[in-house]
N, C-alpha and C positions, 0 to 999 in steps of 0.2 A: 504493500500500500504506500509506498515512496517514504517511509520512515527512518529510522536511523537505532543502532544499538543505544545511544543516549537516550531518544526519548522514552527506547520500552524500560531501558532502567528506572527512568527516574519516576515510570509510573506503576512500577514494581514498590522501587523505596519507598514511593508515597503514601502507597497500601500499606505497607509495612510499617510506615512508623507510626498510621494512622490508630494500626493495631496493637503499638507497642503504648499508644498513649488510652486505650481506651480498653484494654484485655483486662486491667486489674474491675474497671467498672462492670463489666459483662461478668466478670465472674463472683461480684461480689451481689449484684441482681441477683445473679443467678441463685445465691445462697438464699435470697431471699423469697424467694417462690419455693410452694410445695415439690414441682417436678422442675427438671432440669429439658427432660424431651423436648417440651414446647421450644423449646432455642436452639434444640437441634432441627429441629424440624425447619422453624421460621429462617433460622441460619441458610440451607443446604436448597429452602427451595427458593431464596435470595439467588443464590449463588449460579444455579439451576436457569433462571431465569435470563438472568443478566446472561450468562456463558452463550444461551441460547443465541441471540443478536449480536453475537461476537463477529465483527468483520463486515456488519451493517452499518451504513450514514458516514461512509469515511474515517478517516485516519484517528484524527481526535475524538472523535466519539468511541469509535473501537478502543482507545486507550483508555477514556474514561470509564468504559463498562469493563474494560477487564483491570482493569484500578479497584473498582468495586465488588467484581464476583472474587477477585482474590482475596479481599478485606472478610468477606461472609465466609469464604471459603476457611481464612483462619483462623475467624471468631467460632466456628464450630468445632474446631479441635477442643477450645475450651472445656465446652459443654459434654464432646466424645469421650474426652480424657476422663473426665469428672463422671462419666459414669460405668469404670471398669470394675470397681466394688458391686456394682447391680448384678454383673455377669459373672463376676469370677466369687471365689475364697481365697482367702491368708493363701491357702495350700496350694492351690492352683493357678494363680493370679498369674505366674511367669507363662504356664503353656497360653493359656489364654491371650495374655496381651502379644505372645510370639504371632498365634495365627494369628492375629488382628493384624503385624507388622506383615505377615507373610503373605495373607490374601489380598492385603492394601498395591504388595510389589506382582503381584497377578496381575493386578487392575491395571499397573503400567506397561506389563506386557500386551495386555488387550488391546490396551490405547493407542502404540505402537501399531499393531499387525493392524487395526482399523483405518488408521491413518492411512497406511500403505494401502489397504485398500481399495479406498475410496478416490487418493490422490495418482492422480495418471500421470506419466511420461513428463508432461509440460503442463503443471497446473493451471488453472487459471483463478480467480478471485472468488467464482462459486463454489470451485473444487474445497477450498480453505474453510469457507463458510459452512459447507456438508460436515467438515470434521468437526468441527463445534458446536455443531445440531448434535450429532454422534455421540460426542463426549457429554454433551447437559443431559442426555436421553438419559446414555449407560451410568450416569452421576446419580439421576433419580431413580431408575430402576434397581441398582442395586442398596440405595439407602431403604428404598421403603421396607425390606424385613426387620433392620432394627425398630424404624416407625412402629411396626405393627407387634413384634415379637419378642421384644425389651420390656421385660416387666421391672417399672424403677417404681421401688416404695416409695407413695409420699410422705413427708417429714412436714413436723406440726410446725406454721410460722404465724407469723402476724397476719391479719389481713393486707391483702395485696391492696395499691394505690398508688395514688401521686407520692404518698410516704416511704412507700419503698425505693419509690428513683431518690428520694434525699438520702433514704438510709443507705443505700449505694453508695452515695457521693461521699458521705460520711465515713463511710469502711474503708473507703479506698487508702488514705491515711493512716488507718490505723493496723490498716493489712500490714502495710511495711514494715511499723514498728511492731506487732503483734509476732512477721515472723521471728524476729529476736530472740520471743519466749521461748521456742521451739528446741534445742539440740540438734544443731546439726541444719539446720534447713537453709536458714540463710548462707551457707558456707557451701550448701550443695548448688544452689541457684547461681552462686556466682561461678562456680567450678561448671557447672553445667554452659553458662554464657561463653568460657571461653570454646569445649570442645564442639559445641554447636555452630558454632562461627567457623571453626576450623569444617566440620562435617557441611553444612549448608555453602559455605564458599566453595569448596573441591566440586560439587554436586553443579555449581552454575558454571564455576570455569574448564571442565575433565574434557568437554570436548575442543576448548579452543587452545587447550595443553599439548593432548596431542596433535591438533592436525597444524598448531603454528609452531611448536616445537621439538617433535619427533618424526614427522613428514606423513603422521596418517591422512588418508584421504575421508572425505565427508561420510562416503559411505562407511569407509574400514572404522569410522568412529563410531556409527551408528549400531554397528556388530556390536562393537568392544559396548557399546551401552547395553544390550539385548544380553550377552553375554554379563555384566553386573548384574542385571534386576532379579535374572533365576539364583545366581549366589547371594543376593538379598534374601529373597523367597527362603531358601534352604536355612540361611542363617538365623531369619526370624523363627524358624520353626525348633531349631536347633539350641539356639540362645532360649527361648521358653525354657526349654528343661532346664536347664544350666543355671536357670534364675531360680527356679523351682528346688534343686539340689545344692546348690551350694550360697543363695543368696543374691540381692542385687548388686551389693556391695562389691566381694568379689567379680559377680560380673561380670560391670561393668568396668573393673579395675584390667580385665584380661581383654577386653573388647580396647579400652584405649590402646593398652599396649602394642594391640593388633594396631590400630591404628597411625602410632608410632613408627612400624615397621613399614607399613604400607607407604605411608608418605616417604620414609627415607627412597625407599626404593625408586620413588618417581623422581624423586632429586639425583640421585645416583646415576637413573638412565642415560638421561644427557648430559650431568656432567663430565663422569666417568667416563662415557663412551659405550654403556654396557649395551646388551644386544636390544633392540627397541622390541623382540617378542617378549620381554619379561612385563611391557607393559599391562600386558593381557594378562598375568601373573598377579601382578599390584589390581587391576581391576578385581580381578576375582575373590581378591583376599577385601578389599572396600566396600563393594557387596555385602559378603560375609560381616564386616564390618559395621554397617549402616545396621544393617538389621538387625545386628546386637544393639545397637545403641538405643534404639529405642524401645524396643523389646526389656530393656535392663532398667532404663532411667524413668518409665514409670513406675513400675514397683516401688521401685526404689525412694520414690517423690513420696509414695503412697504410705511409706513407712514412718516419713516425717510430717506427715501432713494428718490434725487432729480431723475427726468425720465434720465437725460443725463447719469448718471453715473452709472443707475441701475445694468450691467454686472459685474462693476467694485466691487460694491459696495458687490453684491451676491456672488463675488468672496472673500471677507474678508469674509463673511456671511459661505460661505463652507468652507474659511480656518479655520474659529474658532471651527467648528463641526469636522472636521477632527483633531485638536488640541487636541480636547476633547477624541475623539475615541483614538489618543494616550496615553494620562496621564491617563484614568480613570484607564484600565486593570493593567498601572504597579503598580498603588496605591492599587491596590486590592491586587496585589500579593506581596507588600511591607506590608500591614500592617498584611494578612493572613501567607506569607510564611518568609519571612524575619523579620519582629517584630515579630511574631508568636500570634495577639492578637484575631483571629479567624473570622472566615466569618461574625456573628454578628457582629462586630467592622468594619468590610470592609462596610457592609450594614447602619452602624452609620455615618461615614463618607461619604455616599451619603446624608443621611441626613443634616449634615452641609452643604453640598456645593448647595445644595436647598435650604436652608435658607440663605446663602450668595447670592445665586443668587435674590432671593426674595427682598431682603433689597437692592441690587442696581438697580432691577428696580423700584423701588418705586420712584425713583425720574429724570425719564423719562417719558414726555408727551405724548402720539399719537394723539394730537387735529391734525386736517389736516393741513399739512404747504400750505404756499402760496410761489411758487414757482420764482422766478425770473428768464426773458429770460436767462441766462445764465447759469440755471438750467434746461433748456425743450429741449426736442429735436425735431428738425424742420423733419414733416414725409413728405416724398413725395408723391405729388396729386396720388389719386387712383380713378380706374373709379366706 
């Protein structure tokens, strides 16, 4: 549509920070209402909609609306995340949130082969447009089983009103200070911002790494992407157990390390000189990677985070991801284009901020806390 990589950025970060300034509000609403569903629902068929009309009325409109269906799209994680206690147990809570990451990296494979599809030889503007009809369709279709088949207990609150958006506004400050009280939370949130930044940066730059820096071709990148998402899939499925047996703590302390490695490897390729098939190597293990990561770091959230305050709490929990999603890309493009010290150097510095993250969760517990009444939330009898 005669655009430029600046403006989709900047109408990426603007969702983003839209989300980073108003996720603690949404999540502390959200504590405030009986069900959390309805935000999921209103969220996803926002998101839904907008996606719909993507590539209609020109340049700037298109960016507007996809400004928008991405704001909805990661205001519902909020609400998603906040309700894996409804689905899972203590005991369980690792397999479950795995398939959740697992069948989530399914969905990017579908997205993929649909695109391919749909899109011929020499697309043309409507060709684009079909794949975003596509994508809102397979978006609503496969949410409405949670809509339908998610039994979330309601919990007793005030009456709902114009009083609830003040008490919202009101929580939002005191979320901050409140996670304080907690052991450990606040120390995981910040440790979480750095390796977030590092995992969401790698994820927007991996294809213009390899094809401006190691000589892959547009398509040979698109494999090596097809090739990550099933060692996602496996990883998320895998990492479940993992979290289930040995804890989150653990881990996600074995998933960074993985991560660790992974980045050196892509720095090594080019520097070194080493063979450019090991990239395919570093892919497969980032995959495996991703998928622990998230797979591990809710649990994990979930062990530091009291029942009463859960929305509130997954609302700092998206603010920090969405923090991340801002500083990583302009760090990339300050040390790449502005320092001028090259895409290796930008991939070194994921490195350090892995290893920063690493070293401050080290000294965060997830032994199970024991909660006091003033931490629980009182649910209403159900038959």
């Amino acid at each position: 549509m005669g655009g430029s990589d600046r403006l989709y950025g900047n109408a990426n970060s603007i969702s983003m920070a839209l989300m980073f300034l108003t996720a603690p509000l949404l999540g502390a609403l959200s504590d405030q209402m009986p069900r959390r569903m309805p935000f999921l629902i209103m969220s996803t068929l926002l998101c839904v909609s907008l996606t719909l009309f993507l590539g209609t009325g020109g340049l700037m409109t298109s960016l507007v609306l996809f400004g928008l269906a991405n704001y909805f799209f990661q205001a519902g994680f909020i609400f998603y995340d906040a309700l894996l206690p409804e689905v899972s147990t203590e005991e369980n809570r690792g397999r479950v949130g795995g398939i959740g990451v697992g069948v989530g990296y399914l969905g990017s494979i579908l997205a993929i082969l649909g695109g391919q599809l749909l899109l011929p030889e020499n697309p043309a503007p409507d060709d684009y447009r079909r794949v975003f009809q596509l994508t809102a369709l397979l978006f609503l279709g496969f949410a409405l089983p949670a809509f339908f088949f998610v039994r979330e207990r309601p919990r007793r609150v005030a009456p709902v009103g114009v009083r609830s958006l003040g008490r919202a506004f009101t929580e939002i400050g005191q979320t901050v200070r409140r996670a304080g009280r907690y052991p450990g939370l606040g120390r995981f949130l910040i440790g979480r911002a750095f390796y977030a930044d590092a995992a969401n940066t790698l994820i927007v730059f991996m294809s213009i790494y390899v094809t401006q820096e190691l000589g892959f071709t547009t398509t040979e990148a698109q494999f090596l992407l097809l090739a990550t998402i099933p060692a996602a899939v496996v990883g998320g499925f895998v990492w479940g157990v993992v979290v289930d047996r040995l804890g989150p703590k653990r881990t996600l302390n074995m998933v960074l390390l993985l991560w660790l490695f992974v980045l050196a490897l892509a720095v090594a390729i080019p520097v070194l000189g080493l063979p450019t098939v090991l990239i395919w190597v570093a892919g497969s293990l980032a995959g495996i990677a991703l998928g622990g990561l998230w797979t591990a770091d809710r649990p994990y959230m979930l062990r530091l985070t009291p029942p009463r305050y859960l929305g509130q709490f997954y609302g700092l929990y998206s603010m920090v991801g969405r923090f991340a999603a801002i500083v990583g890309p302009a760090l990339w493009g300050l040390i790449v284009t502005t320092l001028g010290w090259g895409r290796p150097a930008a991939v070194g510095s994921l490195f350090v901020l892995v290893a920063i993250a690493y070293l401050i969760l080290r000294g965060v517990s997830d032994e199970p806390r024991v909660w006091g009444p003033e931490d629980l939330v009182e649910r209403e009898a159900t038959a």
